[in-house]
mmCIF file as Biopython writes it, N, C-alpha, C and O atoms, coordinates in Angstrom:
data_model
#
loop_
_atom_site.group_PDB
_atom_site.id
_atom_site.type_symbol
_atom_site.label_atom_id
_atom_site.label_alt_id
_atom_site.label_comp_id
_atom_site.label_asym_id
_atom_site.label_entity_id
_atom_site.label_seq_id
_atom_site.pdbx_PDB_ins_code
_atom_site.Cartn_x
_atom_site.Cartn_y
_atom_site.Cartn_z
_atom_site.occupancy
_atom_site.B_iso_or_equiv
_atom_site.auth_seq_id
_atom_site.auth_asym_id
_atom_site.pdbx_PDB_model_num
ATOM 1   N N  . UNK A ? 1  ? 29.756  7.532  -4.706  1.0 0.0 1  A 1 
ATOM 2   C CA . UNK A ? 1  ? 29.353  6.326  -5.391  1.0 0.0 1  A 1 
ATOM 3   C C  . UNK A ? 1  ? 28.165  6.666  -6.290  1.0 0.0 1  A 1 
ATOM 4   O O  . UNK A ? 1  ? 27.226  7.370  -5.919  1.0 0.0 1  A 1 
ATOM 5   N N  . UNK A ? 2  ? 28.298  6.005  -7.735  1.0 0.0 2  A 1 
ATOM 6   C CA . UNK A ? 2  ? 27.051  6.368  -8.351  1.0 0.0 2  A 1 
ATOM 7   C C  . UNK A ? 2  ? 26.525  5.445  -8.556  1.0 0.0 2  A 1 
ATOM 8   O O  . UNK A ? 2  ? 27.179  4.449  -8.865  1.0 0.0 2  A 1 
ATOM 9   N N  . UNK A ? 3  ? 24.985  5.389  -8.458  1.0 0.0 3  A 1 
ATOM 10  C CA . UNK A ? 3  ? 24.050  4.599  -8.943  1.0 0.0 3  A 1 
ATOM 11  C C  . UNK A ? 3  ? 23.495  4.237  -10.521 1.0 0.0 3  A 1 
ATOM 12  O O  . UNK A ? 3  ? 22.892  5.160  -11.069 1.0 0.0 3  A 1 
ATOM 13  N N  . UNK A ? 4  ? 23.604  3.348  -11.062 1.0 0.0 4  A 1 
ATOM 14  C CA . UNK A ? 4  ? 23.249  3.360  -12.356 1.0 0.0 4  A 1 
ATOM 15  C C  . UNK A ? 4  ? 22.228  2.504  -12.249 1.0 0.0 4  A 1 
ATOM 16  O O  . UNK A ? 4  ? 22.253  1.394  -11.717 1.0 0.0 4  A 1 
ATOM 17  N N  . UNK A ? 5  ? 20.923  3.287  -13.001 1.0 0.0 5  A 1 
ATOM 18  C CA . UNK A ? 5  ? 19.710  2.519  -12.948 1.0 0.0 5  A 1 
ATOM 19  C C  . UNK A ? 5  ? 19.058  2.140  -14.215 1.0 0.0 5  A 1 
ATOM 20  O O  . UNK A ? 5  ? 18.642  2.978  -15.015 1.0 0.0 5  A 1 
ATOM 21  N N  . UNK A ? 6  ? 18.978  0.922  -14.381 1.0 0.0 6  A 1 
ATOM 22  C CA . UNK A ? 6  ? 18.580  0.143  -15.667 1.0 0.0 6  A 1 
ATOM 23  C C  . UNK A ? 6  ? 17.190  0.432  -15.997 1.0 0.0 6  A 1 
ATOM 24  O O  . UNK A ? 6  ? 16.221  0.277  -15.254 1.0 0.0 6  A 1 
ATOM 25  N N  . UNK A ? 7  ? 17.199  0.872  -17.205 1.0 0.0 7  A 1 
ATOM 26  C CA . UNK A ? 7  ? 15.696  0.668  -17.768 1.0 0.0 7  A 1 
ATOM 27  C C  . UNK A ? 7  ? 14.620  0.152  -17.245 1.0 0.0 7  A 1 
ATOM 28  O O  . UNK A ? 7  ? 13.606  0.844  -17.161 1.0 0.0 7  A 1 
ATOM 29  N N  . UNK A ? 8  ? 14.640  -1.030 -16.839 1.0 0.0 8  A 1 
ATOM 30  C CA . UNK A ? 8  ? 13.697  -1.860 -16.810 1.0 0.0 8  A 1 
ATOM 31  C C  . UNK A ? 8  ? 13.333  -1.299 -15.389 1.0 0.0 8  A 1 
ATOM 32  O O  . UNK A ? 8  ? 12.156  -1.216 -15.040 1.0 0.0 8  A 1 
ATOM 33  N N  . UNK A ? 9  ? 14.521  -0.860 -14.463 1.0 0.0 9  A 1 
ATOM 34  C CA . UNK A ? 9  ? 13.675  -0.368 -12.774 1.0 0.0 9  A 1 
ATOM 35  C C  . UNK A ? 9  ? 13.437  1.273  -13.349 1.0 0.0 9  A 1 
ATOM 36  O O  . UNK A ? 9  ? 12.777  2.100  -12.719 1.0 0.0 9  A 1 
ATOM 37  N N  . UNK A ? 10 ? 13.950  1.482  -14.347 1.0 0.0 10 A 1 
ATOM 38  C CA . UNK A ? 10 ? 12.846  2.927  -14.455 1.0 0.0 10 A 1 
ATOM 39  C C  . UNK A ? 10 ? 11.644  2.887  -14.598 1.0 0.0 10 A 1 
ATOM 40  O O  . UNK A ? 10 ? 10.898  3.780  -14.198 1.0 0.0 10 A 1 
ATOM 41  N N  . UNK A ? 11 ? 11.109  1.418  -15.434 1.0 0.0 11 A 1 
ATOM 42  C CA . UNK A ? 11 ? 9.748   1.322  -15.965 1.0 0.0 11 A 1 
ATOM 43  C C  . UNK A ? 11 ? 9.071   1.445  -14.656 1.0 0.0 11 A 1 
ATOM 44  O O  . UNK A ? 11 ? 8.207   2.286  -14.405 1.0 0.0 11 A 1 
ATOM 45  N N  . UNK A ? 12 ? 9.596   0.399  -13.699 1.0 0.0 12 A 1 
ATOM 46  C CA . UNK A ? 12 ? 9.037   0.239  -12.636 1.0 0.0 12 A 1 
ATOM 47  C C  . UNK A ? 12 ? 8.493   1.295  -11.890 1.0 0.0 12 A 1 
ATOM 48  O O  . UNK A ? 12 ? 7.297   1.565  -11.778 1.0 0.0 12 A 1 
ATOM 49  N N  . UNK A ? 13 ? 9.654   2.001  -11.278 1.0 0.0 13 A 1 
ATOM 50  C CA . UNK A ? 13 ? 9.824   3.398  -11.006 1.0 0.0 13 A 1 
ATOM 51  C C  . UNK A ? 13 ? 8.249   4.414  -11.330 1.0 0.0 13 A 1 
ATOM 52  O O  . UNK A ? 13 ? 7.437   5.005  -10.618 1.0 0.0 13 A 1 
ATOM 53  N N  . UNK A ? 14 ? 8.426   4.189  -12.768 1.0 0.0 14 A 1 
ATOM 54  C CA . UNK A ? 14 ? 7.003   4.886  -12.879 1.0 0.0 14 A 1 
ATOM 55  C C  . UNK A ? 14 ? 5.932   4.024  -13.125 1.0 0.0 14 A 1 
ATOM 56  O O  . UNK A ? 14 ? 4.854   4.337  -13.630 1.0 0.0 14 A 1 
ATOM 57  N N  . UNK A ? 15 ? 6.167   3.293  -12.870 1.0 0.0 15 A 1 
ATOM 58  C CA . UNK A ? 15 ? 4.390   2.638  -12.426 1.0 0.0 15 A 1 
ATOM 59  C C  . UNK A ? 15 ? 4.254   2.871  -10.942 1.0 0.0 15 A 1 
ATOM 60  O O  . UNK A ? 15 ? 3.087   3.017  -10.577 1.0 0.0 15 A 1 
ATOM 61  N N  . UNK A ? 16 ? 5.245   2.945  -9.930  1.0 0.0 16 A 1 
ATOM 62  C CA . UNK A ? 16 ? 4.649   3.452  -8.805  1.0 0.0 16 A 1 
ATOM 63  C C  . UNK A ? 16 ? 4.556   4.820  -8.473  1.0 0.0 16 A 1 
ATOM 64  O O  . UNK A ? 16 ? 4.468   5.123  -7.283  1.0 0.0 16 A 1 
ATOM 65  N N  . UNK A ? 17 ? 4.564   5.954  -9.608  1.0 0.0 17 A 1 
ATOM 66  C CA . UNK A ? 17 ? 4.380   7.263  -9.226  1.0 0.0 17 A 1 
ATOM 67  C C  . UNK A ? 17 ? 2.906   7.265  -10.231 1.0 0.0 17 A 1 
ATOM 68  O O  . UNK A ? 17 ? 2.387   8.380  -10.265 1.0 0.0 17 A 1 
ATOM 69  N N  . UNK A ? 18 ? 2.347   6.444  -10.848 1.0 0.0 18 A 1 
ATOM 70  C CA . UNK A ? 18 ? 1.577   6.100  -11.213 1.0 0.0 18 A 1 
ATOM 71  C C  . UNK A ? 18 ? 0.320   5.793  -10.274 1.0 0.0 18 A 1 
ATOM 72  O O  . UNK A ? 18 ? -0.703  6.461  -10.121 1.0 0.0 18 A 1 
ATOM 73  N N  . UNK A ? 19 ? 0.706   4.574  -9.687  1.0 0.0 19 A 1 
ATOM 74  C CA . UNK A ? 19 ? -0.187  4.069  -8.374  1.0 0.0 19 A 1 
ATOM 75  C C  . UNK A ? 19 ? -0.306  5.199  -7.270  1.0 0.0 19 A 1 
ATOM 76  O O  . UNK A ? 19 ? -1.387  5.357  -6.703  1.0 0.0 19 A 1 
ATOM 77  N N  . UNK A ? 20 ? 0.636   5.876  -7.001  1.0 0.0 20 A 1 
ATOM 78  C CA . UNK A ? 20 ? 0.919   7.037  -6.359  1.0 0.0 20 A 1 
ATOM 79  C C  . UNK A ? 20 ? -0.251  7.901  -6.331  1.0 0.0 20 A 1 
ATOM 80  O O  . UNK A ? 20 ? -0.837  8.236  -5.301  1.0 0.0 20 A 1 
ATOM 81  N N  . UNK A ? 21 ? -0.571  8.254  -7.548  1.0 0.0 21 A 1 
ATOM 82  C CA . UNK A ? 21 ? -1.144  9.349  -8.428  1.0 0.0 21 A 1 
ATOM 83  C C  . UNK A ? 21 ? -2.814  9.005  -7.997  1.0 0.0 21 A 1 
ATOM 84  O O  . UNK A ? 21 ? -3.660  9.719  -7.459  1.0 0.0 21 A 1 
ATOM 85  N N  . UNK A ? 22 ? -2.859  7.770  -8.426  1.0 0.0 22 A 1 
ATOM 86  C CA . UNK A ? 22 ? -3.778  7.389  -8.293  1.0 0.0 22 A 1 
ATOM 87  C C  . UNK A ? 22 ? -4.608  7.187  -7.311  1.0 0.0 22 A 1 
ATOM 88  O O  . UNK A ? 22 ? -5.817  7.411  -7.246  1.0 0.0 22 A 1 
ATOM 89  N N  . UNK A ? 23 ? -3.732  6.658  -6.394  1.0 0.0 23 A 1 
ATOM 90  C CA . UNK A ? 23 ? -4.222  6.895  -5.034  1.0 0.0 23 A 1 
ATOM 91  C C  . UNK A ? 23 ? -4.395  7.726  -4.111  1.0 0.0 23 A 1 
ATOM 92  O O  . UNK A ? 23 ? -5.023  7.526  -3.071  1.0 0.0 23 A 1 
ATOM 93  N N  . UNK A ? 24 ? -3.734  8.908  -4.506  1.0 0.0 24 A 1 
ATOM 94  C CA . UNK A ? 24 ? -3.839  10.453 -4.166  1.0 0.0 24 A 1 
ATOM 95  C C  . UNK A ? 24 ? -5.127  11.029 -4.672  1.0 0.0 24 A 1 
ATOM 96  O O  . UNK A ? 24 ? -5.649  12.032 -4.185  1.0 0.0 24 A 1 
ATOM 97  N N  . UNK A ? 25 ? -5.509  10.484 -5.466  1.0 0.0 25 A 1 
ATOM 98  C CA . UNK A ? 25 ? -6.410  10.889 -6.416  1.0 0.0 25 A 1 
ATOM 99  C C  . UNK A ? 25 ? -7.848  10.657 -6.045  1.0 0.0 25 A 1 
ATOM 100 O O  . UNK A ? 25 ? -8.834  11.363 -6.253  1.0 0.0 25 A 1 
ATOM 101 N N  . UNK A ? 26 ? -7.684  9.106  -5.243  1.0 0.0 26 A 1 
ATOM 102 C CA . UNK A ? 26 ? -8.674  8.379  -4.851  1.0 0.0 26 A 1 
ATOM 103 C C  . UNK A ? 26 ? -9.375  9.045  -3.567  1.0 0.0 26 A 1 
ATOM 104 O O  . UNK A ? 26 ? -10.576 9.180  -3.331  1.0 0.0 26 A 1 
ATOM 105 N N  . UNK A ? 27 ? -7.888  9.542  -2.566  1.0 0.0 27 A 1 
ATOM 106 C CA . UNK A ? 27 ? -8.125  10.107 -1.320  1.0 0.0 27 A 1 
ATOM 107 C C  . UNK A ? 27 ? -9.183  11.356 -1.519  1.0 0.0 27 A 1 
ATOM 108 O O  . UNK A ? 27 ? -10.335 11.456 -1.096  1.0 0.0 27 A 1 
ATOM 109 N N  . UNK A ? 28 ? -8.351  12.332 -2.356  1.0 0.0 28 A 1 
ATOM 110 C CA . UNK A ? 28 ? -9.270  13.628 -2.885  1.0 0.0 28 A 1 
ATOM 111 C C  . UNK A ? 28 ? -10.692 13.655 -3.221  1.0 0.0 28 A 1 
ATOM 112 O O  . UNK A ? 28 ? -11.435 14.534 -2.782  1.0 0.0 28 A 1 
ATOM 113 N N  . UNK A ? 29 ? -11.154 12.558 -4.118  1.0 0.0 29 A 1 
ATOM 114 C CA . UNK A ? 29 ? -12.847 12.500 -4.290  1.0 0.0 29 A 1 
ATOM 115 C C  . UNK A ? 29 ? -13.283 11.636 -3.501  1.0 0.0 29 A 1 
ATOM 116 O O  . UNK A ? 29 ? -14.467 11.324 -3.629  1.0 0.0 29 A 1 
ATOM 117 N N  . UNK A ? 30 ? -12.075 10.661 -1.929  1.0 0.0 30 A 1 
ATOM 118 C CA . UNK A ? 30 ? -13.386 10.329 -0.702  1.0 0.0 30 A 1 
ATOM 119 C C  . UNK A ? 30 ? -13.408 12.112 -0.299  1.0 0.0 30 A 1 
ATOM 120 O O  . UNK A ? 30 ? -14.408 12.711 -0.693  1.0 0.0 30 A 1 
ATOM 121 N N  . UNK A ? 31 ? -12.557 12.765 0.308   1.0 0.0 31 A 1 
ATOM 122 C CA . UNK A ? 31 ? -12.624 13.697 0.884   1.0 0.0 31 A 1 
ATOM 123 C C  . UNK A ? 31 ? -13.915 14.779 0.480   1.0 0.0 31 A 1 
ATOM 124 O O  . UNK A ? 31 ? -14.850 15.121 1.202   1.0 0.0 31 A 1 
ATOM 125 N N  . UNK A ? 32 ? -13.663 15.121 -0.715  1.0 0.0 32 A 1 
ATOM 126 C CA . UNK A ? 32 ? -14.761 15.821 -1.351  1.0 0.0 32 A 1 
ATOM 127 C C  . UNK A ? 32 ? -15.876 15.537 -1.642  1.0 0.0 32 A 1 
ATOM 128 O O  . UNK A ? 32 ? -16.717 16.415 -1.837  1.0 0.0 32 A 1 
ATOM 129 N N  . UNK A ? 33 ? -16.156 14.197 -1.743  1.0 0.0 33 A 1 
ATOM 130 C CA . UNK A ? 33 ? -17.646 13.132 -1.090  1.0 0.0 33 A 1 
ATOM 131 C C  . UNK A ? 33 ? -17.840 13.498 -0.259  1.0 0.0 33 A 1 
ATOM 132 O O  . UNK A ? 33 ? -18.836 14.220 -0.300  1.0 0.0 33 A 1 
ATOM 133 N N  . UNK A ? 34 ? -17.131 13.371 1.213   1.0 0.0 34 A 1 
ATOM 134 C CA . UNK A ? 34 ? -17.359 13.142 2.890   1.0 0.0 34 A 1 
ATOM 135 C C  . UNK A ? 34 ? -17.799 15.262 3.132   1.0 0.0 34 A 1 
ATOM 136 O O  . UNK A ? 34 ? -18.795 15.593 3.775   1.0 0.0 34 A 1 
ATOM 137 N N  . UNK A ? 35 ? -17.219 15.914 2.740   1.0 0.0 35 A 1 
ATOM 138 C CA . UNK A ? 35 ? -17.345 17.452 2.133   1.0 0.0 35 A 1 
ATOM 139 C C  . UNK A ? 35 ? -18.815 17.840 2.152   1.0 0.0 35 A 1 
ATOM 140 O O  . UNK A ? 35 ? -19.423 18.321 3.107   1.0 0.0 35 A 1 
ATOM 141 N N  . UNK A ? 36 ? -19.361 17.511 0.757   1.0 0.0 36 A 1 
ATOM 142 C CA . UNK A ? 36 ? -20.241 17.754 0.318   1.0 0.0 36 A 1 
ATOM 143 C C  . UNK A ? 36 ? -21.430 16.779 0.745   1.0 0.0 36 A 1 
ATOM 144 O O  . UNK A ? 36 ? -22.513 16.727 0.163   1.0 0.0 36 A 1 
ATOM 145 N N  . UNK A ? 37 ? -20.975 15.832 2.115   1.0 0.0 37 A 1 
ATOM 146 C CA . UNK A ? 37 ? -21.686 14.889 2.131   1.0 0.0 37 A 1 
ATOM 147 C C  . UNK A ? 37 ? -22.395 15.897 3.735   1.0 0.0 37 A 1 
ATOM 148 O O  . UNK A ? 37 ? -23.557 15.999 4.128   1.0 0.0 37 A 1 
ATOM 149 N N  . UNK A ? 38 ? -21.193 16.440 4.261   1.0 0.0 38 A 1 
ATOM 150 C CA . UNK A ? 38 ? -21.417 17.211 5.685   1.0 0.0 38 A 1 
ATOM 151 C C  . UNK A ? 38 ? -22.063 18.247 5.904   1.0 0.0 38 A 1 
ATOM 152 O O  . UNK A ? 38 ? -22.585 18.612 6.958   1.0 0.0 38 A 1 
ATOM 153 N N  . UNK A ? 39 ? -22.018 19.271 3.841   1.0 0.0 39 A 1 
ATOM 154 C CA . UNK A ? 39 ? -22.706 20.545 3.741   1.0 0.0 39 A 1 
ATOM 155 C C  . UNK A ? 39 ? -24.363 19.679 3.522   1.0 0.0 39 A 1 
ATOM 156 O O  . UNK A ? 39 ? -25.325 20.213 4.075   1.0 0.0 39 A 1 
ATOM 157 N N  . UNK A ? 40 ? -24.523 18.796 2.977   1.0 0.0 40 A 1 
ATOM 158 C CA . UNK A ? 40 ? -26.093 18.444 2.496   1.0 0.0 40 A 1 
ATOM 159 C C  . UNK A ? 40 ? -26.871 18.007 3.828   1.0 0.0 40 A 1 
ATOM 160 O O  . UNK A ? 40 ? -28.099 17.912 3.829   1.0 0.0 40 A 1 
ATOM 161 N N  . UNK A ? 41 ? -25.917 17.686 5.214   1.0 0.0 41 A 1 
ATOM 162 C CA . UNK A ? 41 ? -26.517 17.451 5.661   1.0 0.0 41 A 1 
ATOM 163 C C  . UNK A ? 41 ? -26.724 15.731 6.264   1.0 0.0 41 A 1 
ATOM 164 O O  . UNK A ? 41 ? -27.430 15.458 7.235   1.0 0.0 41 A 1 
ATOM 165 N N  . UNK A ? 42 ? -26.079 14.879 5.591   1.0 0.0 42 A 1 
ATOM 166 C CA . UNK A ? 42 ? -25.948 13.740 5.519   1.0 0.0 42 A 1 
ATOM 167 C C  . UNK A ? 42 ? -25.201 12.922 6.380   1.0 0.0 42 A 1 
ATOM 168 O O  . UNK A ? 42 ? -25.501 11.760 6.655   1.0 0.0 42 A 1 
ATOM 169 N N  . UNK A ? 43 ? -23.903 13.735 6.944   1.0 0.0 43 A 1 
ATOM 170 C CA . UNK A ? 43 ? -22.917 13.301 8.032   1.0 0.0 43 A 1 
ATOM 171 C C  . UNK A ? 43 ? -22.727 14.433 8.610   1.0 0.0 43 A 1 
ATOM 172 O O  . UNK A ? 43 ? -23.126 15.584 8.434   1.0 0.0 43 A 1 
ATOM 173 N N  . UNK A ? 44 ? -21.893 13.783 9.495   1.0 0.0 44 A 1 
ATOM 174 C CA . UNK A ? 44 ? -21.927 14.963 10.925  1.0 0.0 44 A 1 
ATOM 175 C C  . UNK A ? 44 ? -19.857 14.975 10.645  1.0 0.0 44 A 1 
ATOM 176 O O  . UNK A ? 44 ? -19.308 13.996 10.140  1.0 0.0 44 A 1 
ATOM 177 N N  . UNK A ? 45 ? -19.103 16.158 11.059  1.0 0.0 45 A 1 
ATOM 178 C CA . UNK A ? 45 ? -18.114 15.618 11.674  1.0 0.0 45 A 1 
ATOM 179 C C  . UNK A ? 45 ? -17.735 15.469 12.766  1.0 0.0 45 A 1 
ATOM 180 O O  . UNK A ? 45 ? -18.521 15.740 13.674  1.0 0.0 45 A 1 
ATOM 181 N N  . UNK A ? 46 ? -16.528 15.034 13.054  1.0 0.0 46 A 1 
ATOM 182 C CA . UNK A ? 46 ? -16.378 14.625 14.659  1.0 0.0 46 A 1 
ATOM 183 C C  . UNK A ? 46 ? -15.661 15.858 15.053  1.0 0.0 46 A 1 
ATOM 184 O O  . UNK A ? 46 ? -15.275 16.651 14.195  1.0 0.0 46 A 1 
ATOM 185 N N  . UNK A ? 47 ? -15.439 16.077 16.494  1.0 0.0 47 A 1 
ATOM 186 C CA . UNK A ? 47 ? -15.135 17.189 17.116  1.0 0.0 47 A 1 
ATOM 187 C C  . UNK A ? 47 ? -13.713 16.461 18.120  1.0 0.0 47 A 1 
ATOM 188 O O  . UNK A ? 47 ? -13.758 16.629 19.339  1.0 0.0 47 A 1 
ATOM 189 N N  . UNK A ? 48 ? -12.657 15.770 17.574  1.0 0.0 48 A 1 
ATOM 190 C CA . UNK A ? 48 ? -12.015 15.231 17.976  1.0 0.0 48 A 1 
ATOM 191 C C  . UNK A ? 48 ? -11.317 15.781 19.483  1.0 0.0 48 A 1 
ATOM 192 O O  . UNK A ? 48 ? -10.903 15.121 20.436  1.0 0.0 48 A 1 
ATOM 193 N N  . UNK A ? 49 ? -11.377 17.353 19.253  1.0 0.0 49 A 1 
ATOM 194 C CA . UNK A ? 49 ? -11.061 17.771 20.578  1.0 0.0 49 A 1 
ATOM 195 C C  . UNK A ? 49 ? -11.951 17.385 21.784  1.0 0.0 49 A 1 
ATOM 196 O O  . UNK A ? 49 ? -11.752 16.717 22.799  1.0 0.0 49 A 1 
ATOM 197 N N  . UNK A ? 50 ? -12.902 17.991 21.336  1.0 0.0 50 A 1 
ATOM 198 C CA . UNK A ? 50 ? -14.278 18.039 22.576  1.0 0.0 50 A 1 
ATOM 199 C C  . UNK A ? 50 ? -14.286 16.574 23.257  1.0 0.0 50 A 1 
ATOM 200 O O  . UNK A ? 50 ? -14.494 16.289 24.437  1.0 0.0 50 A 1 
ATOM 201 N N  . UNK A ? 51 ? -13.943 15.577 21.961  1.0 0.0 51 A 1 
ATOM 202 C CA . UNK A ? 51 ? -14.542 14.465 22.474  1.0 0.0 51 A 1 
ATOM 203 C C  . UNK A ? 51 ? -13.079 13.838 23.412  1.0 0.0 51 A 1 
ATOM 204 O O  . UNK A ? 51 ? -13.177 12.941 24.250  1.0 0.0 51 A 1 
ATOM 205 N N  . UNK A ? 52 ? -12.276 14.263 23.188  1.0 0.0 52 A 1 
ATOM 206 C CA . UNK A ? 52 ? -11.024 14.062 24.200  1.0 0.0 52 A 1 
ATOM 207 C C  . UNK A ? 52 ? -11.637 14.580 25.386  1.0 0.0 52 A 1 
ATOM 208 O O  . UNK A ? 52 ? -12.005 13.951 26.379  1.0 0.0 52 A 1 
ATOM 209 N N  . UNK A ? 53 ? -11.694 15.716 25.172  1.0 0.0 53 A 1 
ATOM 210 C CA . UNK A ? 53 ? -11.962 16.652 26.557  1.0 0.0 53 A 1 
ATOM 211 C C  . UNK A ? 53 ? -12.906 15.897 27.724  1.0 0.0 53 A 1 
ATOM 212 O O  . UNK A ? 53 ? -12.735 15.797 28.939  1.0 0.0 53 A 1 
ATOM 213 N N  . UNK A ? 54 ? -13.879 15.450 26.923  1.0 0.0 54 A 1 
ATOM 214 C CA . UNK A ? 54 ? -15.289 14.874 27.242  1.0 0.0 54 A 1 
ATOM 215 C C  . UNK A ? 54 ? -14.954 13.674 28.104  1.0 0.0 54 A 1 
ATOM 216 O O  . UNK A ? 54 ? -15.459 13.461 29.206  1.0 0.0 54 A 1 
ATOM 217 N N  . UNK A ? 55 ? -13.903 12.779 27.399  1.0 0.0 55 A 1 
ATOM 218 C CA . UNK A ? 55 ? -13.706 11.277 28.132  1.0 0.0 55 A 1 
ATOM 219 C C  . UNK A ? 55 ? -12.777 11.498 29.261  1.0 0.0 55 A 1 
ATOM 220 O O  . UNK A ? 55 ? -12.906 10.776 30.250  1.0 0.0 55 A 1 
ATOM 221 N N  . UNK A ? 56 ? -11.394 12.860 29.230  1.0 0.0 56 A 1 
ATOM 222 C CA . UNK A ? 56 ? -10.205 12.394 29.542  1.0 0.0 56 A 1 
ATOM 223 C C  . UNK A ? 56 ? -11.015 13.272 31.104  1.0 0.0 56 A 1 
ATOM 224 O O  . UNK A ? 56 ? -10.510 13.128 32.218  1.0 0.0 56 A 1 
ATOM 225 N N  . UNK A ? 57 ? -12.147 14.037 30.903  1.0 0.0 57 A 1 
ATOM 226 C CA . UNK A ? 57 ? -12.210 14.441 32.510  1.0 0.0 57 A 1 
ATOM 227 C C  . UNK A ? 57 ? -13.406 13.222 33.197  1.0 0.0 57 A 1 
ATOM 228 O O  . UNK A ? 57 ? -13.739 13.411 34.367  1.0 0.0 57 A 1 
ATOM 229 N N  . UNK A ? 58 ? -13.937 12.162 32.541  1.0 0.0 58 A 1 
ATOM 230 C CA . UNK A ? 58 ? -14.490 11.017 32.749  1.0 0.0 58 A 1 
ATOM 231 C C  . UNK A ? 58 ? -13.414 9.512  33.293  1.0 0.0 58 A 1 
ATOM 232 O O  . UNK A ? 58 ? -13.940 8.417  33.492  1.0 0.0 58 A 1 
#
């Protein structure tokens, strides 16, 4: 069976690889904020193991 896709849901189509983009985009400079936020000194990260370890023998 083939699909035939009209113009108008192509437009669509790429406005959400658009939003996509964008929001990929958004993730990358929190990440590289939170980064450079951990080398200056400013935040800590979490030690998600340890802190399992820590509760699950509590």
């Amino acid at each position: 069976m083939k699909i035939k896709i009209l113009p108008a849901a192509m437009d669509d189509l790429s406005d959400i690889d658009y939003e996509e983009e964008e929001i990929r985009q958004t993730w990358i400079e929190e990440v590289e904020a939170r980064m450079k936020a951990v080398k200056e000194g400013r935040a800590k990260l979490l030690d998600y193991e340890a802190l399992y370890e820590h509760y699950a023998k509590n």
